[in-house]
Backbone as a chain_set.jsonl record, in Angstrom:
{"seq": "XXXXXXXXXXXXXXXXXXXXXXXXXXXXXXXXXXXXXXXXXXXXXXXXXXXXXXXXXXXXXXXXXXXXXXXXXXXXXXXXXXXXXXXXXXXXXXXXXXXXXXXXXXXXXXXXXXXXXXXXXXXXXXXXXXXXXXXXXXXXXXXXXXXXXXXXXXXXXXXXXXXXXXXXXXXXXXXXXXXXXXXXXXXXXXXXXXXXXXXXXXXXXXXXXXXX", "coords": {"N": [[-34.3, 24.781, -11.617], [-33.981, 24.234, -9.445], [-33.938, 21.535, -8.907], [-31.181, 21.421, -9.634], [-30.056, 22.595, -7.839], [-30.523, 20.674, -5.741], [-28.958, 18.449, -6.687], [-26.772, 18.897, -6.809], [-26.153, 20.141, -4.222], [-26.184, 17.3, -3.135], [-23.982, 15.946, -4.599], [-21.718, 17.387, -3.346], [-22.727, 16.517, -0.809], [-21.678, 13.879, -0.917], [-18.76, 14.15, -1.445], [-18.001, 15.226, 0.768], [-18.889, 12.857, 2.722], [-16.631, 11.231, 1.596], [-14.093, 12.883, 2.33], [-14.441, 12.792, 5.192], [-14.298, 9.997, 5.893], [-11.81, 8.992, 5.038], [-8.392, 9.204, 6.649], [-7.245, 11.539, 8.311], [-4.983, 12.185, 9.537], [-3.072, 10.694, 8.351], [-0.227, 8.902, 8.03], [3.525, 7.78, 6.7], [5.729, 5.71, 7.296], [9.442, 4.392, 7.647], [11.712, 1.694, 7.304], [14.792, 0.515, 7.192], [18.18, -1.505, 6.877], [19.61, 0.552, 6.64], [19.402, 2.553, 8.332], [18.298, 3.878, 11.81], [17.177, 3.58, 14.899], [16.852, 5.982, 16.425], [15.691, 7.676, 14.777], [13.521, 9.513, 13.238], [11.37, 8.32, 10.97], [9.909, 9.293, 9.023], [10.848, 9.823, 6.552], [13.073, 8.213, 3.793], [15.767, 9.053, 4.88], [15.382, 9.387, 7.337], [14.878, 6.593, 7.85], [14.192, 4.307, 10.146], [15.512, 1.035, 11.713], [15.232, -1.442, 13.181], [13.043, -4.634, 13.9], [11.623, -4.533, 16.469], [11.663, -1.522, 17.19], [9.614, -1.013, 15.332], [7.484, -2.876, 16.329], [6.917, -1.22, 18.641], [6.066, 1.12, 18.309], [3.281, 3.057, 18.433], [0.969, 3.317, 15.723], [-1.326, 4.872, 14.118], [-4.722, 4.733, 12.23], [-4.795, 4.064, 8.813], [-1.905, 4.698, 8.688], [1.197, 4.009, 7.201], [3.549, 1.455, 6.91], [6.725, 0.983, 5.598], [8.727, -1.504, 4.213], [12.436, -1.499, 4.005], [13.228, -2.894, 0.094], [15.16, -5.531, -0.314], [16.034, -6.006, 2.062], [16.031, -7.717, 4.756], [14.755, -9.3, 7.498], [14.934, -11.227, 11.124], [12.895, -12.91, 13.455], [9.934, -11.296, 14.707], [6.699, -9.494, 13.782], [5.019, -7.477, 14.929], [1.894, -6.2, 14.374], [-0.061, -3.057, 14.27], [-3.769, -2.323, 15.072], [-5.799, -1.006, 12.245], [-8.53, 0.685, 11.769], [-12.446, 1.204, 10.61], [-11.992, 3.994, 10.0], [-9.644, 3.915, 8.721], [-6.891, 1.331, 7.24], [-3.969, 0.096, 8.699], [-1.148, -0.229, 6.813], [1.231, -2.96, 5.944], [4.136, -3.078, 4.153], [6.716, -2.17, 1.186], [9.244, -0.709, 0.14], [11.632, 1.162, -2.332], [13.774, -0.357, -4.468], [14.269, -3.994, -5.59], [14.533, -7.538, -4.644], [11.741, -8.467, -2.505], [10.998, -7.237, 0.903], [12.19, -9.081, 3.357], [10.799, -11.267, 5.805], [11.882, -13.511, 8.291], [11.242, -15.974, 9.773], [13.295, -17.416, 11.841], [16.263, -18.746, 13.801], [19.455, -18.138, 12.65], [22.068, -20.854, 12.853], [24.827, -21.176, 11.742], [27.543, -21.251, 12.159], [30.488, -23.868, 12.835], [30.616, -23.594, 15.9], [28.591, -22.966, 16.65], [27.339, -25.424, 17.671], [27.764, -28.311, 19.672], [29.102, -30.966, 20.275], [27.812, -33.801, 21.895], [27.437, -36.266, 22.409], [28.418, -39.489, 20.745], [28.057, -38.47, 17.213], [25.858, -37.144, 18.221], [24.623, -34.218, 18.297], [24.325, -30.901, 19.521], [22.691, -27.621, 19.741], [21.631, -24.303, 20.457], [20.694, -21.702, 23.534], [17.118, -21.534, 22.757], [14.3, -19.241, 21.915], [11.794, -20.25, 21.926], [10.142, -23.649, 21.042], [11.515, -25.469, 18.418], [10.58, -25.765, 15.497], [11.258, -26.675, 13.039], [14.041, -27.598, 10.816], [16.027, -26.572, 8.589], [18.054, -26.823, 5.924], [20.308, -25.413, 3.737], [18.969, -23.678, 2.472], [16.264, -25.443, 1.764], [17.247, -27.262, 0.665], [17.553, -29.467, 2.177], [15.658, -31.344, 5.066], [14.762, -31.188, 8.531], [14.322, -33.73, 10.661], [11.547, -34.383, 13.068], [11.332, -35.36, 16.181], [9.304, -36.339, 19.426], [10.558, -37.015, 21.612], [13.109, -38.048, 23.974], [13.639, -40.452, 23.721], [12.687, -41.359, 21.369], [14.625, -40.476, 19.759], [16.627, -41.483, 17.097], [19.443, -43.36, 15.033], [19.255, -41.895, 12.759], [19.669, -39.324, 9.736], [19.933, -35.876, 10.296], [18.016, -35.914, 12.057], [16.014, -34.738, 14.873], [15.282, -33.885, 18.306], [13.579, -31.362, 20.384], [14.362, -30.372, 23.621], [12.741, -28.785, 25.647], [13.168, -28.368, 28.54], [15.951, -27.705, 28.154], [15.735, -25.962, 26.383], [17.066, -26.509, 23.844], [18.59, -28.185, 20.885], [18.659, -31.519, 20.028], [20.236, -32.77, 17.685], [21.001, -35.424, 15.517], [23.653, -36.177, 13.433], [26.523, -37.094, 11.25], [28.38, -35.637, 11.259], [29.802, -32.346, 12.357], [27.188, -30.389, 12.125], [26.953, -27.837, 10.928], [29.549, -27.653, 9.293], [28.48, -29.763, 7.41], [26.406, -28.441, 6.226], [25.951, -25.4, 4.061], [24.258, -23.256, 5.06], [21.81, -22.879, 7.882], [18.994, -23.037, 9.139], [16.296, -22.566, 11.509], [13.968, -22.731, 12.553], [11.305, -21.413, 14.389], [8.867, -21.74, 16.705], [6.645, -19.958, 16.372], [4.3, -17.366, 15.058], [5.168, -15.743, 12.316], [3.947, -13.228, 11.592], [2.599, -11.67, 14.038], [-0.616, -11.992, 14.27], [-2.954, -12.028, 16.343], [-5.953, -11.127, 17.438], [-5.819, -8.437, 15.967], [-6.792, -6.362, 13.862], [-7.759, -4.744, 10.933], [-5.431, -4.827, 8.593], [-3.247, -3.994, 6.731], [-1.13, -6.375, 4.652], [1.464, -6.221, 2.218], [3.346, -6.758, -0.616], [5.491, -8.291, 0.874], [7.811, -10.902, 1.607], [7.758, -13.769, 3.538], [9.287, -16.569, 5.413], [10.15, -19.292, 6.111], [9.52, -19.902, 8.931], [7.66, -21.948, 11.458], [4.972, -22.068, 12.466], [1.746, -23.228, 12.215]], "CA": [[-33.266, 25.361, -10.772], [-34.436, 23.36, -7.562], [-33.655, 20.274, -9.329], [-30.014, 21.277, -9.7], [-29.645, 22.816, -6.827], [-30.921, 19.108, -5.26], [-28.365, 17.43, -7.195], [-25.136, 19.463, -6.2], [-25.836, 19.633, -2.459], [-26.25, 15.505, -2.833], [-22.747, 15.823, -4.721], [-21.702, 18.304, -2.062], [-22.24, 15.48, 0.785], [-20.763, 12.757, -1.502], [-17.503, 14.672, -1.527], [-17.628, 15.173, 2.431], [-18.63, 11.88, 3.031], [-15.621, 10.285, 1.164], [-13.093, 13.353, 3.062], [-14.636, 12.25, 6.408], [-14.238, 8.309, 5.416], [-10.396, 8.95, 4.972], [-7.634, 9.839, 8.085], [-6.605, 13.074, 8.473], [-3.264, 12.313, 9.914], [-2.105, 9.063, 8.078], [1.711, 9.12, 8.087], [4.543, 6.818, 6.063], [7.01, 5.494, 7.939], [10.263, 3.898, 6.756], [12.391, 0.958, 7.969], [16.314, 0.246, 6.67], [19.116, -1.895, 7.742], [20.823, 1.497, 7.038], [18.405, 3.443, 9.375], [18.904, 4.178, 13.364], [15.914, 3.036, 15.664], [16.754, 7.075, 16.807], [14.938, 8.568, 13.986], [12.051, 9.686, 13.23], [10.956, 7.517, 10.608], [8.86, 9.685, 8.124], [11.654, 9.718, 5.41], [14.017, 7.139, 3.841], [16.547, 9.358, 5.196], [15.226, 9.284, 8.409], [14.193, 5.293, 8.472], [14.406, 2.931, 11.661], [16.079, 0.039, 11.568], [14.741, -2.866, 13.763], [11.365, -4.717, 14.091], [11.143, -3.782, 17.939], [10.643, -0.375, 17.038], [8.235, -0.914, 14.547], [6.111, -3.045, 17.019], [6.856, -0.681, 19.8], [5.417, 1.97, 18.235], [1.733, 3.342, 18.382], [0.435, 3.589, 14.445], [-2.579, 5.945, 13.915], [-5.512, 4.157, 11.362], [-3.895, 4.917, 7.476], [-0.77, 4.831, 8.532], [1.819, 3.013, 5.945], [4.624, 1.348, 7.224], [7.457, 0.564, 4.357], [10.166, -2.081, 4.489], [13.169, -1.062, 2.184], [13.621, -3.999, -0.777], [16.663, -6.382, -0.324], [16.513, -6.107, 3.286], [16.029, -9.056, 5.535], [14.796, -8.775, 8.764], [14.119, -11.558, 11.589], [11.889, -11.966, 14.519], [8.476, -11.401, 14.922], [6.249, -8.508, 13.468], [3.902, -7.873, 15.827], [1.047, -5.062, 13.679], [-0.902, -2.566, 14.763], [-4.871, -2.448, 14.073], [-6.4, -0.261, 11.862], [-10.176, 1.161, 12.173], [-12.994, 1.624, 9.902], [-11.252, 4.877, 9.272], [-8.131, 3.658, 7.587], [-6.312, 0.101, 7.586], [-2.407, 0.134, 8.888], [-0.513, -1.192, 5.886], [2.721, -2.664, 5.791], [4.615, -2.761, 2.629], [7.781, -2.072, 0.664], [9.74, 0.828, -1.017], [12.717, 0.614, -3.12], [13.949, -2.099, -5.63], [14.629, -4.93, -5.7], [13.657, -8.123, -3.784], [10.84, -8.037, -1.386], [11.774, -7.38, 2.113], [12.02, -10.527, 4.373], [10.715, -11.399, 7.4], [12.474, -14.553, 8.801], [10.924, -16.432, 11.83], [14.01, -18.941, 12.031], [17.486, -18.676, 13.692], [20.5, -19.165, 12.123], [22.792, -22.131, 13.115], [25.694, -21.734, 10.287], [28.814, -21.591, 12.654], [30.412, -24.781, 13.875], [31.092, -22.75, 17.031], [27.288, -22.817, 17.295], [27.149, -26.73, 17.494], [28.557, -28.885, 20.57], [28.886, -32.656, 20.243], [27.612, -34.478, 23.494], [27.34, -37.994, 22.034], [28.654, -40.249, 19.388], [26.88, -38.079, 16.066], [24.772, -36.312, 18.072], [24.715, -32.616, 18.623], [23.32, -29.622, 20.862], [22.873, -26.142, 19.67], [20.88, -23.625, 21.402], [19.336, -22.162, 23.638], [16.106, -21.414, 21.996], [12.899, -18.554, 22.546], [10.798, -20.992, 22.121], [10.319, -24.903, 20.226], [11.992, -25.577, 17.353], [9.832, -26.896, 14.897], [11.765, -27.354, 11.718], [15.181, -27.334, 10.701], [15.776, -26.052, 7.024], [18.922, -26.982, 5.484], [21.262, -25.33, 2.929], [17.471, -23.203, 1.607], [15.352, -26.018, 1.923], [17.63, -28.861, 0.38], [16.825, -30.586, 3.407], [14.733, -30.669, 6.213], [15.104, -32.241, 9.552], [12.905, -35.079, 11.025], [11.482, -34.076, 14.132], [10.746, -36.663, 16.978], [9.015, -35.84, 20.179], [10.828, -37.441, 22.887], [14.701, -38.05, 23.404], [13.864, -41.675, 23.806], [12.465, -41.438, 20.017], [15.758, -40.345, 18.666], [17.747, -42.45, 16.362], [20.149, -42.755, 14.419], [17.866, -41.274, 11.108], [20.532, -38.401, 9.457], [19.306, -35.11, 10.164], [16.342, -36.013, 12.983], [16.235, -34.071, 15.637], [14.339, -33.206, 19.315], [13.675, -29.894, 21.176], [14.388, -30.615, 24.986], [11.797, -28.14, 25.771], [13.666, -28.038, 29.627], [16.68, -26.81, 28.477], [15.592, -25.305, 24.853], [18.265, -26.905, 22.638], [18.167, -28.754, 19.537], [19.487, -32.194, 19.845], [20.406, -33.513, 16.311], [21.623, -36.586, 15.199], [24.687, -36.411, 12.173], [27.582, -38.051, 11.221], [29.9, -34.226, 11.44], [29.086, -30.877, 12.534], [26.421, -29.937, 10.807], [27.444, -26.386, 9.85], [30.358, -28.085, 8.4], [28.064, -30.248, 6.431], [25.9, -27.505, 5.393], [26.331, -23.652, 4.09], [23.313, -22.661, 6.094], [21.18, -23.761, 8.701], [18.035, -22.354, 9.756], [16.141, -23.395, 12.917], [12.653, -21.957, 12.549], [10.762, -21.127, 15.536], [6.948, -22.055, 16.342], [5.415, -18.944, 16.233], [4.066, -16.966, 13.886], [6.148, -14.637, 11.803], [3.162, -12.006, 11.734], [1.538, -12.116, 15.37], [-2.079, -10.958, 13.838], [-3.584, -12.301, 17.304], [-6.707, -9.787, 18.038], [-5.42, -7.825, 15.218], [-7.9, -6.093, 12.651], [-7.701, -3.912, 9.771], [-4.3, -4.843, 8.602], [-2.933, -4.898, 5.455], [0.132, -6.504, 4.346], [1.514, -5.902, 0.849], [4.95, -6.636, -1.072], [6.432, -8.642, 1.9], [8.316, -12.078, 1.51], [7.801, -14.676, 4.947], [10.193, -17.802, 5.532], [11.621, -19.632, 7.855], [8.507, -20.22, 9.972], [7.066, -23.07, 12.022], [3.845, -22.039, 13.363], [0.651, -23.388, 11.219]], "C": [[-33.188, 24.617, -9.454], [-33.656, 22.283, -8.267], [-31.784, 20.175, -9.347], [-29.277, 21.746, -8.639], [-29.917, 21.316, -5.976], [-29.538, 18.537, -5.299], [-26.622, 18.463, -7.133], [-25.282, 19.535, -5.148], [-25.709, 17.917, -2.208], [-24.609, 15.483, -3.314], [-21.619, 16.449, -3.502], [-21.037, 17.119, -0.872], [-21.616, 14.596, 0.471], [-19.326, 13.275, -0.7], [-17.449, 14.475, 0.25], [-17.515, 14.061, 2.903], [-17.086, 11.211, 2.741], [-14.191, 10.963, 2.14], [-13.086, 12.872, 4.652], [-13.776, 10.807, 7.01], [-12.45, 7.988, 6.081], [-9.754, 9.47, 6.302], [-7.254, 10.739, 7.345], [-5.73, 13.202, 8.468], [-2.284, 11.227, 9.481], [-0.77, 9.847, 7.705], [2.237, 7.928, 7.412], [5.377, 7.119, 7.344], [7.668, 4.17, 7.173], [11.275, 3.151, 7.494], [13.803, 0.33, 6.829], [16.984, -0.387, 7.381], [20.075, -0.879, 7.176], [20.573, 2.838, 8.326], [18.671, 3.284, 10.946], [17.905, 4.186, 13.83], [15.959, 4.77, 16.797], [16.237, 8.236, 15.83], [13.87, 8.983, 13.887], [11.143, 9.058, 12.058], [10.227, 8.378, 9.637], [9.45, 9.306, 6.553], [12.509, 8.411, 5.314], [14.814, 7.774, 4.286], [16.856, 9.393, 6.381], [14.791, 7.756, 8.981], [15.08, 4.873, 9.897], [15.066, 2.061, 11.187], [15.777, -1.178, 12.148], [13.199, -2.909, 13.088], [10.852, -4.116, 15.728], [10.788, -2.684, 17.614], [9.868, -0.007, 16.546], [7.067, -1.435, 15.601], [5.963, -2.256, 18.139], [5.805, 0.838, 19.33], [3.711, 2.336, 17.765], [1.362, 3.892, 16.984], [-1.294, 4.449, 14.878], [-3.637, 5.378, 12.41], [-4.857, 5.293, 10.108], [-2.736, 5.182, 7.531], [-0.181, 4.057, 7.799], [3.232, 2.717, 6.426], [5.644, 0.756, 5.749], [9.058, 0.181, 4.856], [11.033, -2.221, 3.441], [13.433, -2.862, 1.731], [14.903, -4.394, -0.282], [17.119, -6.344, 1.23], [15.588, -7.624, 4.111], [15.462, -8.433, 7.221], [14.192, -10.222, 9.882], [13.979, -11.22, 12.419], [10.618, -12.462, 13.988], [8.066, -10.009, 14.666], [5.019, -8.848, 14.304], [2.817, -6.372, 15.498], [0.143, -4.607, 14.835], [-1.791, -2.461, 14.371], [-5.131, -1.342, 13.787], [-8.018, 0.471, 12.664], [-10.911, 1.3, 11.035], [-12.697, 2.869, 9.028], [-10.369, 4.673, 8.237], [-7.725, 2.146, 8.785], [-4.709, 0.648, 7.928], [-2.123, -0.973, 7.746], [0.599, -1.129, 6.314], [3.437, -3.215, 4.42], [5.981, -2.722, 2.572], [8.205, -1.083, -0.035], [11.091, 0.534, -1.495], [12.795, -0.098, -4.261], [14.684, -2.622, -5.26], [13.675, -5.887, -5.436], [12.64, -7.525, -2.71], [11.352, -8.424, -0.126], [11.28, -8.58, 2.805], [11.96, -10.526, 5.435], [10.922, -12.668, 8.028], [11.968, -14.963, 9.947], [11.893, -17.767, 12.185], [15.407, -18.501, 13.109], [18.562, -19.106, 13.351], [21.786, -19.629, 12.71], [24.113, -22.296, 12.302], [27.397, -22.019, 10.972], [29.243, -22.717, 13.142], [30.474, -24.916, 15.368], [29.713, -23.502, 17.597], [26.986, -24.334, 18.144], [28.159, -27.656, 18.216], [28.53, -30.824, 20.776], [28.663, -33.115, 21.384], [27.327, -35.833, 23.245], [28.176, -38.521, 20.656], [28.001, -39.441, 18.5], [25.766, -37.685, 16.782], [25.613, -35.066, 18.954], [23.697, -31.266, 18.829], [23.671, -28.192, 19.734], [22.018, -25.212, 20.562], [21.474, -22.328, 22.472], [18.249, -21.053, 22.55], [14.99, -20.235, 22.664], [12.072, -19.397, 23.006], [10.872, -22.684, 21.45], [10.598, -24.747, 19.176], [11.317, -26.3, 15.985], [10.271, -27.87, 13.602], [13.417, -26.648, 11.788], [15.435, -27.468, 8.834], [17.431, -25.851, 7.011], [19.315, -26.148, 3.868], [19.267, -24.161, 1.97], [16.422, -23.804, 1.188], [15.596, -27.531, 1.022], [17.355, -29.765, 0.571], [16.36, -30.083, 4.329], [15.069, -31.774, 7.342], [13.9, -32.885, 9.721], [12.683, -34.827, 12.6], [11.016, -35.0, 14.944], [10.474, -35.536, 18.295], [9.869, -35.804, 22.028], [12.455, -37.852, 22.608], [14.765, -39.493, 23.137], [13.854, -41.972, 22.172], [14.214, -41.072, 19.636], [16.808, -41.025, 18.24], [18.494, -42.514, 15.805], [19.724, -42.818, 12.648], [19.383, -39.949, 11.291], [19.551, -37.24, 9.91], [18.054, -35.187, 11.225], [17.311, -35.063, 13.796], [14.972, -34.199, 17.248], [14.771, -31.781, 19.972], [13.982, -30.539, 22.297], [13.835, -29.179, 25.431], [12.223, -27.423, 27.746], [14.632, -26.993, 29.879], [17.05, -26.135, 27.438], [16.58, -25.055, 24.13], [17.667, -28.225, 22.516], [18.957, -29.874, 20.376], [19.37, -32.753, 18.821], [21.661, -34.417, 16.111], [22.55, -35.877, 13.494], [26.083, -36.41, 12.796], [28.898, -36.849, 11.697], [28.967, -33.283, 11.907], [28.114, -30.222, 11.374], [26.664, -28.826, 10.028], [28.844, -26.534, 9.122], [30.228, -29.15, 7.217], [26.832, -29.512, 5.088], [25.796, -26.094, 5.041], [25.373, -22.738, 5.043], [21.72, -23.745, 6.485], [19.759, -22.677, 9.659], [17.1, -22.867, 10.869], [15.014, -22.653, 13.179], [11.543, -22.49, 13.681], [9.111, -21.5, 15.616], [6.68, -21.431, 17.241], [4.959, -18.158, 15.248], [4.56, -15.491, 13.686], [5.694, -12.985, 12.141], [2.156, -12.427, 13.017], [0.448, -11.237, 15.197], [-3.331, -11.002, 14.672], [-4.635, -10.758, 17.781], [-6.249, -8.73, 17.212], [-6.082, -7.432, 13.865], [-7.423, -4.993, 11.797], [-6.751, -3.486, 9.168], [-4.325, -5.297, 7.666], [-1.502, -5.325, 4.809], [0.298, -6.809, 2.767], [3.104, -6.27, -0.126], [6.027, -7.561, 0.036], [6.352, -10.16, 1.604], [8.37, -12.776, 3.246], [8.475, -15.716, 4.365], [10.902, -17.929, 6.559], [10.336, -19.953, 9.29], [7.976, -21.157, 10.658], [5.704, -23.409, 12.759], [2.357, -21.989, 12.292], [1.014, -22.789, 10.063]], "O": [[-32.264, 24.575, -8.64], [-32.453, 22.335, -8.009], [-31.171, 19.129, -9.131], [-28.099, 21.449, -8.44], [-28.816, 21.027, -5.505], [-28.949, 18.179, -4.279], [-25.545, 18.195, -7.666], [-24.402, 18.876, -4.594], [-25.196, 17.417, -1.207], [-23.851, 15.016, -2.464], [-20.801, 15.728, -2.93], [-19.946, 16.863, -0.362], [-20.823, 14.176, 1.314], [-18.936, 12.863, 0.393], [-16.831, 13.561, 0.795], [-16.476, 13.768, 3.495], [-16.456, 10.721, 3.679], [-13.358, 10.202, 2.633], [-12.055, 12.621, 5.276], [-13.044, 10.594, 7.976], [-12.002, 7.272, 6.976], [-10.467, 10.13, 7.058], [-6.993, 10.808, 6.144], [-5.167, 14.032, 7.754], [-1.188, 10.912, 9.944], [-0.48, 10.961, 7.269], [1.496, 6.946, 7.457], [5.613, 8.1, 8.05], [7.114, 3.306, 6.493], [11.837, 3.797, 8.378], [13.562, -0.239, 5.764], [16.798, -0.222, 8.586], [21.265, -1.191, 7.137], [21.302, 3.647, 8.9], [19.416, 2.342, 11.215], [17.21, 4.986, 13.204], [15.242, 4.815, 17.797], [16.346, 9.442, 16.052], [13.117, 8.648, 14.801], [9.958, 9.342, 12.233], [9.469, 7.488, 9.251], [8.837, 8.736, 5.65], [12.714, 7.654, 6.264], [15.517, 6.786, 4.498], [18.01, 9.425, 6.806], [14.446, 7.567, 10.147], [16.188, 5.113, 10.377], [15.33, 2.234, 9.997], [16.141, -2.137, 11.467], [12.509, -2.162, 12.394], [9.874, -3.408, 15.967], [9.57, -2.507, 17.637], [9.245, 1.016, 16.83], [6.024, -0.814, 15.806], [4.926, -2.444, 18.777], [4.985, 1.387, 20.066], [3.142, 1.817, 16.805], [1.426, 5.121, 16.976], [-2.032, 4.392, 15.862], [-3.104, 5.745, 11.363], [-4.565, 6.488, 10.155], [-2.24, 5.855, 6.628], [-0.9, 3.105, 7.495], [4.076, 3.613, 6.377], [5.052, 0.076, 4.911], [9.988, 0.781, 5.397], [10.813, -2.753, 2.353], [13.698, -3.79, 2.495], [15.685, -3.549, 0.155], [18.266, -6.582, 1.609], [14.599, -8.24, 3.715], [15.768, -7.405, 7.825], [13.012, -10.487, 9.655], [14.306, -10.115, 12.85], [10.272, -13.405, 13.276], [8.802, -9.149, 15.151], [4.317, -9.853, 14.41], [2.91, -5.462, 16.321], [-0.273, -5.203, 15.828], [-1.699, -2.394, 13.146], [-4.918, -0.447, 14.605], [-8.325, 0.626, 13.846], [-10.164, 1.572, 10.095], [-12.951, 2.974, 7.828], [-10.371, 5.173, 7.113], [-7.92, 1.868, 9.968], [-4.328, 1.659, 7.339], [-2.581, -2.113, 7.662], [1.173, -0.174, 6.838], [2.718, -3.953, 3.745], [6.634, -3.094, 3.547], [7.464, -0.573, -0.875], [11.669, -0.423, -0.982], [11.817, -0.389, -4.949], [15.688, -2.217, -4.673], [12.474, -5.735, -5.66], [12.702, -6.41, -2.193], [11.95, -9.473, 0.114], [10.114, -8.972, 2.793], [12.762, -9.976, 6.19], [9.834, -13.068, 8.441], [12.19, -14.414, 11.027], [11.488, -18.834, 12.647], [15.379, -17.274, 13.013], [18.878, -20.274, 13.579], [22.591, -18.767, 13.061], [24.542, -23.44, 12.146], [28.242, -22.757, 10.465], [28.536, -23.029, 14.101], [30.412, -25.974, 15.994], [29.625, -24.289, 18.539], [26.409, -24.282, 19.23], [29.244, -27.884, 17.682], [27.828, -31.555, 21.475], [29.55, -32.764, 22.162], [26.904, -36.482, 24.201], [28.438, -37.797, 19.696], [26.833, -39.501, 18.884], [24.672, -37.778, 16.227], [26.561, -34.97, 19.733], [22.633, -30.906, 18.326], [24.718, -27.944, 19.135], [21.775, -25.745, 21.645], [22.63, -21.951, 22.279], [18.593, -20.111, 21.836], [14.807, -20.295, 23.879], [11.626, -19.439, 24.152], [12.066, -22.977, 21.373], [10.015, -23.813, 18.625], [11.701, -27.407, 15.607], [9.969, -29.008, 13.24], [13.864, -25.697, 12.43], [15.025, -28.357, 8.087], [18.046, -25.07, 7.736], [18.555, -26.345, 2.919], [18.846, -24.361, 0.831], [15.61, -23.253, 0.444], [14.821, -28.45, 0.756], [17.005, -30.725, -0.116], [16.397, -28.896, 4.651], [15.51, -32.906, 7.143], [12.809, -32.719, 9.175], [13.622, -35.065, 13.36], [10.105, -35.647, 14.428], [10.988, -34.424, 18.409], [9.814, -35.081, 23.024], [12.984, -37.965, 21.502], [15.696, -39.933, 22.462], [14.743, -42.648, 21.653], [14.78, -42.008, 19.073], [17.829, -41.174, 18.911], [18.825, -41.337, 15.659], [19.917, -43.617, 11.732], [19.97, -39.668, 12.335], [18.357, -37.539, 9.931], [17.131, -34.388, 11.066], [18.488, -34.718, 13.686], [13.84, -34.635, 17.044], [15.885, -31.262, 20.052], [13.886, -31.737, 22.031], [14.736, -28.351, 25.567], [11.756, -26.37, 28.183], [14.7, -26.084, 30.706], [18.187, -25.696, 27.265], [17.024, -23.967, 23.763], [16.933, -28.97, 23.164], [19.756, -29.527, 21.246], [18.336, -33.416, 18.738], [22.844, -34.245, 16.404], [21.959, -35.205, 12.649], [26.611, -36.085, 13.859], [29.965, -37.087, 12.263], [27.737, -33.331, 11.894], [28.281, -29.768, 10.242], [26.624, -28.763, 8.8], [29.253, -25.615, 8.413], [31.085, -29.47, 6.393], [26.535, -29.765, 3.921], [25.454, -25.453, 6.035], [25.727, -21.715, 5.63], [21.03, -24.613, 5.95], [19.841, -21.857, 10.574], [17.408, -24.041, 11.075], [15.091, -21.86, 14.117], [11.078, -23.624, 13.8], [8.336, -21.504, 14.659], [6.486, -21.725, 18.421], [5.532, -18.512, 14.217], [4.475, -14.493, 14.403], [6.325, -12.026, 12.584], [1.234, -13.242, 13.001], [0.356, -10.108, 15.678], [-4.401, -10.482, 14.355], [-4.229, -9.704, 18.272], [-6.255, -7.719, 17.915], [-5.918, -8.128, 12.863], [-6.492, -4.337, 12.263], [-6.634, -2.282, 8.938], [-4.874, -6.335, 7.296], [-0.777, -4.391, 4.467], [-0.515, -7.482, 2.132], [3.956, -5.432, 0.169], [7.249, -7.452, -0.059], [5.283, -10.731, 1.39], [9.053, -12.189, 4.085], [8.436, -15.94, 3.155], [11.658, -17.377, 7.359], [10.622, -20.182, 10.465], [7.199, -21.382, 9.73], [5.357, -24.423, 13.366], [1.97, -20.969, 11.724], [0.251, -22.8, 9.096]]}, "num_chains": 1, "name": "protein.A"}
């Protein structure tokens, strides 16, 4: 009788241990480009809609963030950390594709694109350096040089002018009239996981990035 009494208080603390282990208060939250950054986020009915308010807001360890399928989103995701308690996931709900997180901007208008030389051309301005230039979904890619003196006439090269953060690229026409889309991916990183622990990301598509 001792013996089984032993061996159910040890099951006993199992069980507690593992309820302890777990958060108490983990929460879903839900992000849509049909959603209103004035919601409250628990439901798809109630999702958000940006990334600002995802990184603006204070997650609780076990919380689950979910980005609906077939949505697109760029920018910068900037996570919150978990704890030994529970990891912050972020994730996906819906069907379809997996949601996208873009670290590029896009370039596709000729509007965007101002000729200031013979075949070469300005777009801009920029957050930050431009590191790559991603043509038509990765058809082509630009050729990046460091200095304006470097730039030649190579199709498609390019420099940042880092002074007055625009592209200058060398081609023969407007580029967004030579290509359906034009992406202009940024150097930083898509997911800023800087000092950032117990984070799990799950179901999510990155592109378009320039930073390592």
């Amino acid at each position: 009788m001792k013996l089984f009494d032993v061996a159910s208080n040890v099951r006993t603390v199992q069980i507690l241990l593992i309820m302890c282990a777990a958060p108490l208060f983990a929460a879903e939250y839900y992000v849509s480009h049909s959603g209103d950054d004035n919601n409250s986020g628990p439901t798809p009915a109630q999702a958000w809609r940006a990334l600002s308010k995802v990184n603006q807001f204070m997650f609780a360890p076990g919380d689950v963030i979910r980005l609906e399928k077939g949505g697109t989103w760029r920018g910068q995701l900037i996570p919150q950390s978990g704890s030994p308690k529970g990891y912050v996931t972020y994730t996906s709900y819906g069907e379809g594709p997996k949601p996208q997180l873009i670290g590029s901007v896009e370039k596709n208008n000729p509007s965007d694109w101002k000729e200031v030389g013979p075949n070469i051309w300005q777009t801009g301005p920029f957050p930050v350096d431009v590191g790559n230039i991603i043509f038509n979904n990765g058809e082509v890619r630009g050729i990046k040089v460091w200095s304006k003196v470097e730039l030649s006439r190579r199709e498609n090269e390019f420099w940042y002018d880092r002074t007055n953060k625009v592209v200058t690229l060398y081609s023969t026409a407007n580029p967004a009239q030579r290509y359906e889309d034009i992406e202009c991916a940024l150097t930083r990183h898509i997911i800023d996981e800087s000092g950032r622990h117990y984070v799990v990301y799950d179901g999510l598509r990155l592109a378009s990035g320039a930073a390592h």
